[in-house]
C-alpha positions in Angstrom: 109.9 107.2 95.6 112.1 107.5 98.6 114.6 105.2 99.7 114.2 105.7 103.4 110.5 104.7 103.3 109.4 101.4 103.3 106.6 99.9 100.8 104.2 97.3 101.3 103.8 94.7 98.4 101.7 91.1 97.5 103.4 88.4 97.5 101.7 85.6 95.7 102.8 81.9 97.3 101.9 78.4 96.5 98.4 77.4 97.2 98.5 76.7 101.3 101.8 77.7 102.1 100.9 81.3 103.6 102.1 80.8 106.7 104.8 79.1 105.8 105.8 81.9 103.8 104.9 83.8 107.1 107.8 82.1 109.2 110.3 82.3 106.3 110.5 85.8 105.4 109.9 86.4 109.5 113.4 84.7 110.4 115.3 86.5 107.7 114.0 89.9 109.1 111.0 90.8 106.9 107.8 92.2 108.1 105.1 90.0 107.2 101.5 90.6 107.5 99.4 87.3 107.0 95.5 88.6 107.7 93.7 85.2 109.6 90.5 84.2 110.5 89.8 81.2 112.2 86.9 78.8 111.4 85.4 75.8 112.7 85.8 72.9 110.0 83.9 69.7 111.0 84.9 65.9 109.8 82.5 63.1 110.3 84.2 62.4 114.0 84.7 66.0 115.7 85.3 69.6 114.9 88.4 71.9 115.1 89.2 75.3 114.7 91.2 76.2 112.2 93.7 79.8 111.4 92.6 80.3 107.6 93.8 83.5 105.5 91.9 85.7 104.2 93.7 86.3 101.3 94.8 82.9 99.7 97.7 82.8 98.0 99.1 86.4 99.2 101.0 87.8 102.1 101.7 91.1 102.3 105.5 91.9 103.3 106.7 95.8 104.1 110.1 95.8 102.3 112.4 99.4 100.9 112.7 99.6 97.2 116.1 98.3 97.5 115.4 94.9 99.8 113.0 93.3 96.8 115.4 90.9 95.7 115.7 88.9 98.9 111.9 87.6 98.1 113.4 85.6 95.3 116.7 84.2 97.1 114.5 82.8 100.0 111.9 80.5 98.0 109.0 81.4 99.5 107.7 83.6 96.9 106.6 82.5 93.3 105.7 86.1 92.0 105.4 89.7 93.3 102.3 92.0 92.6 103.7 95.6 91.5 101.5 97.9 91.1 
């Protein structure tokens, strides 16, 4: 595997907290990929649209070999799929 090319990993999160996770890793320079759709969620009073992921509990993040271990130092990520 070659340094200079970047690799696109899971990133399990808590339950909910995808885009969250989204913003976090954003601002410290990671490229993040949440995939969203939004749906229409009805209460007893009104309906609203809603951005839900399609993959709970994951967000995919493009990172070099190298740049792994600032998952960990930002706590956004409880656990890292390797494959």
């Amino acid at each position: 595997m070659s340094n200079n090319s970047k690799n696109w990993f899971v990133v399990y999160t808590k339950p909910r907290n995808e885009l969250k996770v989204l913003q976090r890793l954003s601002i410290l320079g990671i490229q993040v990929y949440v995939p969203t759709k939004t749906e229409v969620r009805q209460w007893s009073d009104r309906k609203k649209k809603i951005l839900v992921p399609l993959l709970p509990s994951m967000v995919l993040v493009s990172l070099h070999q190298n740049e792994v271990c600032l998952l960990y130092t930002s706590d956004a990520a409880d656990d890292l799929l390797c494959v």
